[in-house]
N, CA, C and O atoms as a Tripos MOL2 file, in Angstrom:
@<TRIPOS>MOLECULE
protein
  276   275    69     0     0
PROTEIN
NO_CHARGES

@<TRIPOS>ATOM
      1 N          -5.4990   24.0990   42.8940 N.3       1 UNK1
      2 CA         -6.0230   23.5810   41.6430 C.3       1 UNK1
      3 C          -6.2030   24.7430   40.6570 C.2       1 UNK1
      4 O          -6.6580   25.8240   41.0300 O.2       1 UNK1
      5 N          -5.7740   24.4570   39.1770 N.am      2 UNK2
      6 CA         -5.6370   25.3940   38.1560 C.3       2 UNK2
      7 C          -7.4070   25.3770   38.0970 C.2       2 UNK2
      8 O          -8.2430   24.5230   38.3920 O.2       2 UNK2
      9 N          -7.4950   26.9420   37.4970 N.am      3 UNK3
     10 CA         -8.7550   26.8790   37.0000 C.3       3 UNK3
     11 C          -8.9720   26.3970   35.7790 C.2       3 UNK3
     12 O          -7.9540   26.0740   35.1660 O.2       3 UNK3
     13 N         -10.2820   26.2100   35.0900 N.am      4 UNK4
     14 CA        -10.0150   25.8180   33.7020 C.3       4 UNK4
     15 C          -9.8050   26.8800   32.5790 C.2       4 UNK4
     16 O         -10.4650   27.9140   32.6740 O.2       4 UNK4
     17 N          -9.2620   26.7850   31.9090 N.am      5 UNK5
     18 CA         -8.8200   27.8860   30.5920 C.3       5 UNK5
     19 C          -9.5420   28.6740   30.1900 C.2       5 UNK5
     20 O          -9.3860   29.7670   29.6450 O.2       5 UNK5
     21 N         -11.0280   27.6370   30.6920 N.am      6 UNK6
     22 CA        -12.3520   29.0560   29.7140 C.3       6 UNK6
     23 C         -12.4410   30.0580   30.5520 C.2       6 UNK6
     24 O         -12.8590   31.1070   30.0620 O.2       6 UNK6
     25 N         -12.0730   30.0570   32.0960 N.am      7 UNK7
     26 CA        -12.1590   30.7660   32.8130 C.3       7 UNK7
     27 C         -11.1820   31.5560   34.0650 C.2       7 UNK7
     28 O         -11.3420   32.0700   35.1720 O.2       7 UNK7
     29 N          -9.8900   31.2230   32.9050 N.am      8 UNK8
     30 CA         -8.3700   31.5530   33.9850 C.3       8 UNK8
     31 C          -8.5090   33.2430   34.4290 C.2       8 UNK8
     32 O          -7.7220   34.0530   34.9180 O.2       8 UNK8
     33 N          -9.4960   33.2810   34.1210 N.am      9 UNK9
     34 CA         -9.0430   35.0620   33.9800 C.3       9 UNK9
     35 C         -10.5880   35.9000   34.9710 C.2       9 UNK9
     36 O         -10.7870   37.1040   35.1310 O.2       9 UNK9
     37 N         -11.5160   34.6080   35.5130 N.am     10 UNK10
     38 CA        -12.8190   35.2300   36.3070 C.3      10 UNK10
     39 C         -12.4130   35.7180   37.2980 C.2      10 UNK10
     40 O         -11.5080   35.3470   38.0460 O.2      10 UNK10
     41 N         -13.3490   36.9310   37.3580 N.am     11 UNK11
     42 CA        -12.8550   37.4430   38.6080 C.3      11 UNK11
     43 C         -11.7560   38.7210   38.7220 C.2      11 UNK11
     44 O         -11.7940   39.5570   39.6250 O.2      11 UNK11
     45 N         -10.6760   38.7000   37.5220 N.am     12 UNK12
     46 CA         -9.7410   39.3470   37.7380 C.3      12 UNK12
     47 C         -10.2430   41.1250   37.0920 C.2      12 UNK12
     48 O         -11.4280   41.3610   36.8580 O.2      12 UNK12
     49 N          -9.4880   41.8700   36.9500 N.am     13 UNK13
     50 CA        -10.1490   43.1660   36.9090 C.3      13 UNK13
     51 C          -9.8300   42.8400   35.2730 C.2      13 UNK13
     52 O          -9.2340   41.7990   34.9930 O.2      13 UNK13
     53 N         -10.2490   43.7670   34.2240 N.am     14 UNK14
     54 CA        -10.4100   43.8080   32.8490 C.3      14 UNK14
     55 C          -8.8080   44.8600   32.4350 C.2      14 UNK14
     56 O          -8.4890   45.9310   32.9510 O.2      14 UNK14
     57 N          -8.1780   44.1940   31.5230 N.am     15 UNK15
     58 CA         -6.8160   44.8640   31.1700 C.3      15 UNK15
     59 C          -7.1860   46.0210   29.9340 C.2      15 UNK15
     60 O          -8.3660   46.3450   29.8060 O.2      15 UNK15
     61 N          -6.3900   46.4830   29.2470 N.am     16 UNK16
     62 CA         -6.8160   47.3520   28.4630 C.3      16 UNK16
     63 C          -6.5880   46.4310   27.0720 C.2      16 UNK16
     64 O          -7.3620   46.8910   26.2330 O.2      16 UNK16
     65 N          -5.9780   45.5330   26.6170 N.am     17 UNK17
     66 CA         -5.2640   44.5840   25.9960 C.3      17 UNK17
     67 C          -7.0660   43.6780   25.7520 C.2      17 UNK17
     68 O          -7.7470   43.5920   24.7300 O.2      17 UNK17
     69 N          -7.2870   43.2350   26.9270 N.am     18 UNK18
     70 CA         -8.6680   42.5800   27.1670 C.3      18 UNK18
     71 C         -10.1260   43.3300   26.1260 C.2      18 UNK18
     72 O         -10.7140   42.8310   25.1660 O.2      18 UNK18
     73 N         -10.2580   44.1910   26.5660 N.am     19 UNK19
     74 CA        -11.1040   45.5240   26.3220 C.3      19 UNK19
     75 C         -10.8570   45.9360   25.1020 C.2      19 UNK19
     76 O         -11.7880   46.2580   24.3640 O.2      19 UNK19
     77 N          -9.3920   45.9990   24.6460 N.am     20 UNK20
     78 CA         -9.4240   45.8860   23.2140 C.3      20 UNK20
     79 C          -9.9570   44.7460   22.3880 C.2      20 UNK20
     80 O         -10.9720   44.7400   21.6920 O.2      20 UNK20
     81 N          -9.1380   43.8410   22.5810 N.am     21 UNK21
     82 CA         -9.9660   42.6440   22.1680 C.3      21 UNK21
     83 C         -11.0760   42.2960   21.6890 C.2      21 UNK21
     84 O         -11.3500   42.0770   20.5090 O.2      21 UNK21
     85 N         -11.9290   42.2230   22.8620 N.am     22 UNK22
     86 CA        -13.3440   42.5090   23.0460 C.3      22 UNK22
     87 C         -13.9350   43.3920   21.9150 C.2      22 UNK22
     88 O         -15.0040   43.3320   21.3080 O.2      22 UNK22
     89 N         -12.9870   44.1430   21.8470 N.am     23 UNK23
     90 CA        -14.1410   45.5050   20.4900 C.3      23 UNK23
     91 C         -13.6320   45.0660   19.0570 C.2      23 UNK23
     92 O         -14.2190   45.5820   18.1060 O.2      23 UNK23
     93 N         -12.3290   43.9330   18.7190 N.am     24 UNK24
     94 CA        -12.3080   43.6110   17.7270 C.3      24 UNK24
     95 C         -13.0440   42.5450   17.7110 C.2      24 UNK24
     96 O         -14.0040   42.6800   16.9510 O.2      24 UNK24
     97 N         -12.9840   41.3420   18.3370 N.am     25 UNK25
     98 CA        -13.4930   40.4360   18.1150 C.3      25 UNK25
     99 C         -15.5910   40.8350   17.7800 C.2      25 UNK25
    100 O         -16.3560   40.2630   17.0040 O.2      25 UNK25
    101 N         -15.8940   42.1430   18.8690 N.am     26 UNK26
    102 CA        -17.4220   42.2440   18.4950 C.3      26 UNK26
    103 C         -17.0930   42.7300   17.0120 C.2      26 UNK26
    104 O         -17.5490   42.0930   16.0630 O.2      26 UNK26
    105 N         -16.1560   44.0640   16.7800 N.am     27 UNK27
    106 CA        -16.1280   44.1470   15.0300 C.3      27 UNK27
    107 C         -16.0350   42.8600   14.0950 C.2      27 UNK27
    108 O         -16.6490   42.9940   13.0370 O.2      27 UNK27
    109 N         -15.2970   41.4670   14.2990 N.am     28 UNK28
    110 CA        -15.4970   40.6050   13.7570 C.3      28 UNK28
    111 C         -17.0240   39.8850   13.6040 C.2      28 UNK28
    112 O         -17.6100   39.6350   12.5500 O.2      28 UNK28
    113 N         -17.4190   39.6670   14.7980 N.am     29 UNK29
    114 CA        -19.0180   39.0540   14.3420 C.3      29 UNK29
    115 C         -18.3460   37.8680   14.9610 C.2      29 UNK29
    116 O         -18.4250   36.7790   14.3910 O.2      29 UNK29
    117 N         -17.7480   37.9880   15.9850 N.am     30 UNK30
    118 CA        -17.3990   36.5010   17.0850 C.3      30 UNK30
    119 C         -18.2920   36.9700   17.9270 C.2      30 UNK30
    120 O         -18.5220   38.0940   18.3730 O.2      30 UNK30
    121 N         -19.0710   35.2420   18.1710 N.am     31 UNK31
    122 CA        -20.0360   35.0230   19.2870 C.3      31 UNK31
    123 C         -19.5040   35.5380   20.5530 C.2      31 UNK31
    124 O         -18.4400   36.1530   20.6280 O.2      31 UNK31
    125 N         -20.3360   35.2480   21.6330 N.am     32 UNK32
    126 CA        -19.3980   35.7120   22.8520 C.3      32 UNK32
    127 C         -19.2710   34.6020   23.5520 C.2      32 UNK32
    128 O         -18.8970   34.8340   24.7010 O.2      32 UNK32
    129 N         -19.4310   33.5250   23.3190 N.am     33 UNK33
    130 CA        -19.1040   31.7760   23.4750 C.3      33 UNK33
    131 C         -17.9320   32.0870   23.1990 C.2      33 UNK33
    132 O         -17.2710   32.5070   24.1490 O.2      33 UNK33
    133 N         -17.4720   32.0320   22.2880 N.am     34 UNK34
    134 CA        -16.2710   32.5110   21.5560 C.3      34 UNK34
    135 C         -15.5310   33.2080   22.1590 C.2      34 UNK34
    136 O         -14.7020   32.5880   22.8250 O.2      34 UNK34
    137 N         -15.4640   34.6980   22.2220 N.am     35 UNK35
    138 CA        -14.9000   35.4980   22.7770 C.3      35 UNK35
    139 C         -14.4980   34.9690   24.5850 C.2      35 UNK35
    140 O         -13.3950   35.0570   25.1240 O.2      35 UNK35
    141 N         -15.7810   34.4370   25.1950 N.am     36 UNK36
    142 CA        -15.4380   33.8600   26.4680 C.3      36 UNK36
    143 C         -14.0090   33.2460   26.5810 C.2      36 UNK36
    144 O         -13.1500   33.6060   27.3860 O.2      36 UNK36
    145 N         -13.8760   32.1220   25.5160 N.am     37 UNK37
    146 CA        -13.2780   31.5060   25.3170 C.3      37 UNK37
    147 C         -11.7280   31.9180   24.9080 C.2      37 UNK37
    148 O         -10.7720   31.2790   25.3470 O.2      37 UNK37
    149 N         -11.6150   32.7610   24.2490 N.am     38 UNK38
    150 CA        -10.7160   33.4300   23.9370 C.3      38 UNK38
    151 C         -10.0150   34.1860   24.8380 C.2      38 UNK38
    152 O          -8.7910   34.1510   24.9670 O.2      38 UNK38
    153 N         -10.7380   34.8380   25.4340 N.am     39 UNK39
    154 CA        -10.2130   35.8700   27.1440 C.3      39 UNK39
    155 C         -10.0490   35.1040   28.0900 C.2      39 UNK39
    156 O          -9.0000   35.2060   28.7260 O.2      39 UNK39
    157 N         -10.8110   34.3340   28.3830 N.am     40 UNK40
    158 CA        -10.7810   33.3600   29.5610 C.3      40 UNK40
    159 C         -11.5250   33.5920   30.6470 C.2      40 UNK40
    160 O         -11.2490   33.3890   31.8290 O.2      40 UNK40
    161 N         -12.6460   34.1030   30.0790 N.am     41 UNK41
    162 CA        -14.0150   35.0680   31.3930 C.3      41 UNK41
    163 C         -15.0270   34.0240   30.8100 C.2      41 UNK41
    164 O         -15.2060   33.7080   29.6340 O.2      41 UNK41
    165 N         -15.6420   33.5740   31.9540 N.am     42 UNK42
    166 CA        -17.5510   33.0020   31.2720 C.3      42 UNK42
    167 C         -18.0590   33.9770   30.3140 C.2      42 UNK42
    168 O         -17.6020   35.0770   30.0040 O.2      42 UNK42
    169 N         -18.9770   33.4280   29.9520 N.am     43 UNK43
    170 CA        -19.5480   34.1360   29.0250 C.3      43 UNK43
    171 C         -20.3800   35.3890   29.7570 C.2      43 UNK43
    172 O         -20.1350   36.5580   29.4600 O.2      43 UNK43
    173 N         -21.2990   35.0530   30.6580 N.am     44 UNK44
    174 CA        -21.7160   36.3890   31.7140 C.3      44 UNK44
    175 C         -20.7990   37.3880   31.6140 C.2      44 UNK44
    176 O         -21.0990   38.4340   31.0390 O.2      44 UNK44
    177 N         -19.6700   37.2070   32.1150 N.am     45 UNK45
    178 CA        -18.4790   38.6000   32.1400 C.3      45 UNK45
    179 C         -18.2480   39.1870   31.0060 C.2      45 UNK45
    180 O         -17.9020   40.3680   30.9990 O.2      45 UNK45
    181 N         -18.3970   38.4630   29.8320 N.am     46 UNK46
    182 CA        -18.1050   38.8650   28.4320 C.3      46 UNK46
    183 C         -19.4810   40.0520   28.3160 C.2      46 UNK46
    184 O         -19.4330   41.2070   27.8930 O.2      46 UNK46
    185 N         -20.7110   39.2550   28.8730 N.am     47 UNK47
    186 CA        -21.5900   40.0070   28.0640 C.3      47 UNK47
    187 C         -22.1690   41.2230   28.6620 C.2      47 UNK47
    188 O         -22.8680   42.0730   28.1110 O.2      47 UNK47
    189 N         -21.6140   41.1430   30.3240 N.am     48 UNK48
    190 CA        -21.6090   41.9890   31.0220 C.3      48 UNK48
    191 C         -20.7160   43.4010   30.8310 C.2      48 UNK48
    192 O         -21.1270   44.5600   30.8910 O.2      48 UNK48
    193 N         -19.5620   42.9830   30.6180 N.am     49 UNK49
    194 CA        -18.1540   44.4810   30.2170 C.3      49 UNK49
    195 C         -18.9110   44.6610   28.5410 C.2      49 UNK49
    196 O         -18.2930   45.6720   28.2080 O.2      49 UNK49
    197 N         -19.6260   44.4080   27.5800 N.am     50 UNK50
    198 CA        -19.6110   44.7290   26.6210 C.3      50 UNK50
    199 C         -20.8260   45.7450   26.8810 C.2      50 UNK50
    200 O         -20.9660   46.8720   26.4070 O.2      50 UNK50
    201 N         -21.5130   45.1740   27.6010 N.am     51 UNK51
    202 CA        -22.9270   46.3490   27.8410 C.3      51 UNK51
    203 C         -22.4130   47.4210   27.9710 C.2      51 UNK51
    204 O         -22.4110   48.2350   27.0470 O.2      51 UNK51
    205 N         -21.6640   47.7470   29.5660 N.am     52 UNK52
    206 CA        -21.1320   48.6580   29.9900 C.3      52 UNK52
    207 C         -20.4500   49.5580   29.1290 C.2      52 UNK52
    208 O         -20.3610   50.7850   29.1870 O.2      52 UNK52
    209 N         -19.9630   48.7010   28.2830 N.am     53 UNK53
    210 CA        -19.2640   49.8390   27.1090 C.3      53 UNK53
    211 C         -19.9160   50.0690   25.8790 C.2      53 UNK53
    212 O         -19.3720   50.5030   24.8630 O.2      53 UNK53
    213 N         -20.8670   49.8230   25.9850 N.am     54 UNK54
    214 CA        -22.2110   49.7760   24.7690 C.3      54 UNK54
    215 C         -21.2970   49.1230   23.1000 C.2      54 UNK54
    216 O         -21.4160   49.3670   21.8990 O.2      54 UNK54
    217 N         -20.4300   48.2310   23.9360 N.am     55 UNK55
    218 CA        -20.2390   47.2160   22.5790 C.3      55 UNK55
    219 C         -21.4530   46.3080   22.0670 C.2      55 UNK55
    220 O         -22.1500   45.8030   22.9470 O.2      55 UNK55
    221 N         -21.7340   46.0830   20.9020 N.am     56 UNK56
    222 CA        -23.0760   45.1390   20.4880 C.3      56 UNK56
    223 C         -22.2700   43.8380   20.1760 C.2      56 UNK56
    224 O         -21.3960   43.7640   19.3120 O.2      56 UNK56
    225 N         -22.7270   42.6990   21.0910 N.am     57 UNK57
    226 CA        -22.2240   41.3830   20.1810 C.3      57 UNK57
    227 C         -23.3830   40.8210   19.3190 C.2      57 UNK57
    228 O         -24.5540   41.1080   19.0710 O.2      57 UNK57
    229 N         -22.6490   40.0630   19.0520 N.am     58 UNK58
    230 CA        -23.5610   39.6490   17.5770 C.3      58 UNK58
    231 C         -24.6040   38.3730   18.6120 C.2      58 UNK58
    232 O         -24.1700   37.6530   19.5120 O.2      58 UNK58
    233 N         -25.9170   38.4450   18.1320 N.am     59 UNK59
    234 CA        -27.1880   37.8580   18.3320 C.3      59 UNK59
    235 C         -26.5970   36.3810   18.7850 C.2      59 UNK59
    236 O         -25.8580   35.7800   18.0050 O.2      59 UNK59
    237 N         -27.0170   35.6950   20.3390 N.am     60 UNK60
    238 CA        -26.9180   34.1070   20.4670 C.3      60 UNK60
    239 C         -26.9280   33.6230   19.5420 C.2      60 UNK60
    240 O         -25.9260   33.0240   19.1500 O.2      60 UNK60
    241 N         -28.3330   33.6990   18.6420 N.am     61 UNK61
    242 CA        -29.0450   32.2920   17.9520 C.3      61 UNK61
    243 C         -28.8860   32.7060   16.4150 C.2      61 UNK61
    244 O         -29.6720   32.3650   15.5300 O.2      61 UNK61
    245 N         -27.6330   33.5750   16.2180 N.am     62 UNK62
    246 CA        -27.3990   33.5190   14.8210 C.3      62 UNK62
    247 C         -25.9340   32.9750   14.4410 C.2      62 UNK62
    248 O         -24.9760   33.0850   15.2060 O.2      62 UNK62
    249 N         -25.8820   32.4840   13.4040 N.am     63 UNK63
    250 CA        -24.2400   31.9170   12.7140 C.3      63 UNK63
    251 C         -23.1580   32.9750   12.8840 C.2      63 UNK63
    252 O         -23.1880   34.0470   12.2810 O.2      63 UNK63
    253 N         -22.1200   32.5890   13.8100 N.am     64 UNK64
    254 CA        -20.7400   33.3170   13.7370 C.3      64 UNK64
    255 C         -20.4670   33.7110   12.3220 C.2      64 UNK64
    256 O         -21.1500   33.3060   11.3820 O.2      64 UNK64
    257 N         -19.3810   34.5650   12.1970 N.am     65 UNK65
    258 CA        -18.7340   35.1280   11.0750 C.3      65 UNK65
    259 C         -19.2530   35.6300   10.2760 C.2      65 UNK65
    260 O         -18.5930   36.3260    9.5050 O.2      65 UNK65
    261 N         -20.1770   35.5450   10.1660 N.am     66 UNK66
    262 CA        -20.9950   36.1150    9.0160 C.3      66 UNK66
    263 C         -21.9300   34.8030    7.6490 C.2      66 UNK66
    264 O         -22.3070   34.8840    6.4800 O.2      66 UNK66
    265 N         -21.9270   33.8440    8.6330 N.am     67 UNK67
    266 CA        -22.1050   32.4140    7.5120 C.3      67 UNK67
    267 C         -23.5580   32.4800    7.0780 C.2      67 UNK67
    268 O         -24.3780   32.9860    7.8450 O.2      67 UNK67
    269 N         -23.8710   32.0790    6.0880 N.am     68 UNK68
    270 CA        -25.1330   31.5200    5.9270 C.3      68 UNK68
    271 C         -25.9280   30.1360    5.9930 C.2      68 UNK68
    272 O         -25.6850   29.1830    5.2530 O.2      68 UNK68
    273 N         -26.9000   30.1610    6.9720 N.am     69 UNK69
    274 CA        -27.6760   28.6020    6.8020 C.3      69 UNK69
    275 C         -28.7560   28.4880    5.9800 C.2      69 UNK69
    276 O         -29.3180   27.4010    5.8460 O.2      69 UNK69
@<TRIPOS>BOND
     1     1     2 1
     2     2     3 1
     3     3     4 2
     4     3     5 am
     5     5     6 1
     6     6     7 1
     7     7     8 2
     8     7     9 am
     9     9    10 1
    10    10    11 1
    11    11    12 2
    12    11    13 am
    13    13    14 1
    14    14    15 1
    15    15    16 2
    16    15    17 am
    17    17    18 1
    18    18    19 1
    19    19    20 2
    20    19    21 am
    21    21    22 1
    22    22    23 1
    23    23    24 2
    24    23    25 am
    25    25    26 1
    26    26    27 1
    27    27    28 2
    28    27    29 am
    29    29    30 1
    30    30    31 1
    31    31    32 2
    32    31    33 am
    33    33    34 1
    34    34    35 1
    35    35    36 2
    36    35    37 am
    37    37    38 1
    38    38    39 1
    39    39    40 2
    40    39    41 am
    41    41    42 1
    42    42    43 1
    43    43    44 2
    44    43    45 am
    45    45    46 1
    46    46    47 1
    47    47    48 2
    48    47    49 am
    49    49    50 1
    50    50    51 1
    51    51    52 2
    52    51    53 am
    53    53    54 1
    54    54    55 1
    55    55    56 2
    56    55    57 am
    57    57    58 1
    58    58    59 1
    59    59    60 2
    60    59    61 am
    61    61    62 1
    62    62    63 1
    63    63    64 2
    64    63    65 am
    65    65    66 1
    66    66    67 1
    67    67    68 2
    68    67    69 am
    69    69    70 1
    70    70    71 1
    71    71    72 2
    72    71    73 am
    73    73    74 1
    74    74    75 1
    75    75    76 2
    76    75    77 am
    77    77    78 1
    78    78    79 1
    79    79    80 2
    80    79    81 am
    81    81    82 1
    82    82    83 1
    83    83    84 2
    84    83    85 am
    85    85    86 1
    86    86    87 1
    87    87    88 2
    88    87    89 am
    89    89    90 1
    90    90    91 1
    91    91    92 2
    92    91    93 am
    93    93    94 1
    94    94    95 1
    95    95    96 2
    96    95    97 am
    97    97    98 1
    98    98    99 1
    99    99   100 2
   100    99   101 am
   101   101   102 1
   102   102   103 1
   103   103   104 2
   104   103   105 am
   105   105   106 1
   106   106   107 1
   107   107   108 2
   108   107   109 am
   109   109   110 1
   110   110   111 1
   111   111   112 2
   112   111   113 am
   113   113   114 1
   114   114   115 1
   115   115   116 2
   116   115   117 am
   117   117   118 1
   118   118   119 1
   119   119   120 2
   120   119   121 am
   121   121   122 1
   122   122   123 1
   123   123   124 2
   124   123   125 am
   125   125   126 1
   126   126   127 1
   127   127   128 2
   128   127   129 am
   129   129   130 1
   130   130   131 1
   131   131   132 2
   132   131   133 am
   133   133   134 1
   134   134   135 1
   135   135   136 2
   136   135   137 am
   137   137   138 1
   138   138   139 1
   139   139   140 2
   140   139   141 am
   141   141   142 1
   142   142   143 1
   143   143   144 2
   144   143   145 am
   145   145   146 1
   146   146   147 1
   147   147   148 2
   148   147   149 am
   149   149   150 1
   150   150   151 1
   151   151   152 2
   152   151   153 am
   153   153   154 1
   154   154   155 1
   155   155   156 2
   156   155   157 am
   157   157   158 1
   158   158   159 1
   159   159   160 2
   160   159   161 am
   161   161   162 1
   162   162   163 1
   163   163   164 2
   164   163   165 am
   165   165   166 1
   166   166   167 1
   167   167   168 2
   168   167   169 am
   169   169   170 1
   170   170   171 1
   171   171   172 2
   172   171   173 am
   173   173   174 1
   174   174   175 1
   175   175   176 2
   176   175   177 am
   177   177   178 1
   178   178   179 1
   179   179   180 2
   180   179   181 am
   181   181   182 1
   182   182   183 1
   183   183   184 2
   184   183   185 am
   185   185   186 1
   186   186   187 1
   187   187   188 2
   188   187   189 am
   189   189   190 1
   190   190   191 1
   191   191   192 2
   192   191   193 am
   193   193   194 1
   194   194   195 1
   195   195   196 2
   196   195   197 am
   197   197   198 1
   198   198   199 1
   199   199   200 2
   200   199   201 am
   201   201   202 1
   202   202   203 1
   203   203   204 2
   204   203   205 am
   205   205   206 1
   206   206   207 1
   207   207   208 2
   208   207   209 am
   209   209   210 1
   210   210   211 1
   211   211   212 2
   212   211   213 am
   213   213   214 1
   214   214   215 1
   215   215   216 2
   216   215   217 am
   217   217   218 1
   218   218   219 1
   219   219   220 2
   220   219   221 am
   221   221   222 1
   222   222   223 1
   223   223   224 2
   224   223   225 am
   225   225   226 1
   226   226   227 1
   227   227   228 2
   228   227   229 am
   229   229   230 1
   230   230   231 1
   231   231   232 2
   232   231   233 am
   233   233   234 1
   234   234   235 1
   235   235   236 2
   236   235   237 am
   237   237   238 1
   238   238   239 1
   239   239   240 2
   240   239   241 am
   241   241   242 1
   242   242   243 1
   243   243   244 2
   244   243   245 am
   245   245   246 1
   246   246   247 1
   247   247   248 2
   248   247   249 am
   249   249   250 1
   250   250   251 1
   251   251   252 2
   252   251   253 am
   253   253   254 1
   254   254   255 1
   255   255   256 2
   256   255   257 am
   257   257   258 1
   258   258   259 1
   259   259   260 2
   260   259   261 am
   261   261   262 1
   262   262   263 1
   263   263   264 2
   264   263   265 am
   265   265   266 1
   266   266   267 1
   267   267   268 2
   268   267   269 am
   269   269   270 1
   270   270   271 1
   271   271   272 2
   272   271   273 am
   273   273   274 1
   274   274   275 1
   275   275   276 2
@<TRIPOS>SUBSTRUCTURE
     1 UNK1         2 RESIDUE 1 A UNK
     2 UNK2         6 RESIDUE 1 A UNK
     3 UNK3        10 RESIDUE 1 A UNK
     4 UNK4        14 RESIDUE 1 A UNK
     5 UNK5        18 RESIDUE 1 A UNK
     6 UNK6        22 RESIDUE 1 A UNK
     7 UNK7        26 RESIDUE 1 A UNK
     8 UNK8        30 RESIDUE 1 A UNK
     9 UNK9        34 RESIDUE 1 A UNK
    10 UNK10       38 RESIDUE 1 A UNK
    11 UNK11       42 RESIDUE 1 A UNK
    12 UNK12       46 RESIDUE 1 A UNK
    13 UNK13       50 RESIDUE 1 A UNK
    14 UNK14       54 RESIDUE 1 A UNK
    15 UNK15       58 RESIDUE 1 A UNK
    16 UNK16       62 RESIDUE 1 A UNK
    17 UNK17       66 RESIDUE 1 A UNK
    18 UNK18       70 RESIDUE 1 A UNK
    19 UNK19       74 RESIDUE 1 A UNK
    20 UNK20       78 RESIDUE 1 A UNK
    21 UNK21       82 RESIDUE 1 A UNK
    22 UNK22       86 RESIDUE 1 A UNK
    23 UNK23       90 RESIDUE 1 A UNK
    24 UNK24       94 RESIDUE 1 A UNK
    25 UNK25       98 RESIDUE 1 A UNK
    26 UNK26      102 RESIDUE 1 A UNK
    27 UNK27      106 RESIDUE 1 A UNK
    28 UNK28      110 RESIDUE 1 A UNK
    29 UNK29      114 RESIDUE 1 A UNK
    30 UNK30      118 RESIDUE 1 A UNK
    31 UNK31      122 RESIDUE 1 A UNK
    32 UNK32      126 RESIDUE 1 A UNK
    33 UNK33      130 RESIDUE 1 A UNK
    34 UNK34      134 RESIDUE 1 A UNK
    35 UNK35      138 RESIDUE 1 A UNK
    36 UNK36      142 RESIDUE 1 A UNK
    37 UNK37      146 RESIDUE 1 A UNK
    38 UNK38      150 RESIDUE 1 A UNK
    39 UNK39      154 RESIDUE 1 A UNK
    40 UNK40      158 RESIDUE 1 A UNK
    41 UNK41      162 RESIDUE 1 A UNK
    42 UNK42      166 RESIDUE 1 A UNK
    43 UNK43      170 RESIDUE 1 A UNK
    44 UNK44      174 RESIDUE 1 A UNK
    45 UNK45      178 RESIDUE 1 A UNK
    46 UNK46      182 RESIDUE 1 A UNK
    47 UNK47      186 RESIDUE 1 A UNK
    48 UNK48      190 RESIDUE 1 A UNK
    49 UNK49      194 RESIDUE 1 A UNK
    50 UNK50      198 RESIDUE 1 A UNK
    51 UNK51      202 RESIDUE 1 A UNK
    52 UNK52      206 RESIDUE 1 A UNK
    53 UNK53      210 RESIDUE 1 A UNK
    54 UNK54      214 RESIDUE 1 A UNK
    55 UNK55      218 RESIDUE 1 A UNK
    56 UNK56      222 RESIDUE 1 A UNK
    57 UNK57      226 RESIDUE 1 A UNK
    58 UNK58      230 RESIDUE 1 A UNK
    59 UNK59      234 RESIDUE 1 A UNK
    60 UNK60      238 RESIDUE 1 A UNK
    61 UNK61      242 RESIDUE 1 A UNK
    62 UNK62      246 RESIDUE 1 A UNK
    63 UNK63      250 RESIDUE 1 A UNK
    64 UNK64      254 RESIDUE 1 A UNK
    65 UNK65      258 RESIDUE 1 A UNK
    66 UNK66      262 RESIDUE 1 A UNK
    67 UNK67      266 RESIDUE 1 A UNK
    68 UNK68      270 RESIDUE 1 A UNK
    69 UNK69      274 RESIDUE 1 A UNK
């Protein structure tokens, strides 16, 4: 059985392609819901490899992209 898409990629080791990613999408101001989604890691793994590399994602409980409410 396929895994599901948000998560085709748990488990597997982190690519350099990945890791890049990751540091544009945090330069964008993408959630890491988002970003999960995009890589294909839960969100844990997202927020876990970003620590490690002292990437900052942008705050849970604030608006992606930069929006205003």
């Amino acid at each position: 059985m396929a895994l599901p898409q948000s998560i085709r990629n748990a488990g597997e080791p982190w690519t350099r392609k990945e890791l890049a990613r990751l540091k544009e999408f945090a330069a964008d101001n993408i959630p890491p819901s988002v970003i999960s989604l995009r890589l294909g890691r839960p969100v844990d793994s997202v927020l876990t490899k970003a620590g490690q590399l002292g990437i900052r994602l942008s705050p849970l409980d604030k608006p992606p992209y930069g929006l205003l409410t």
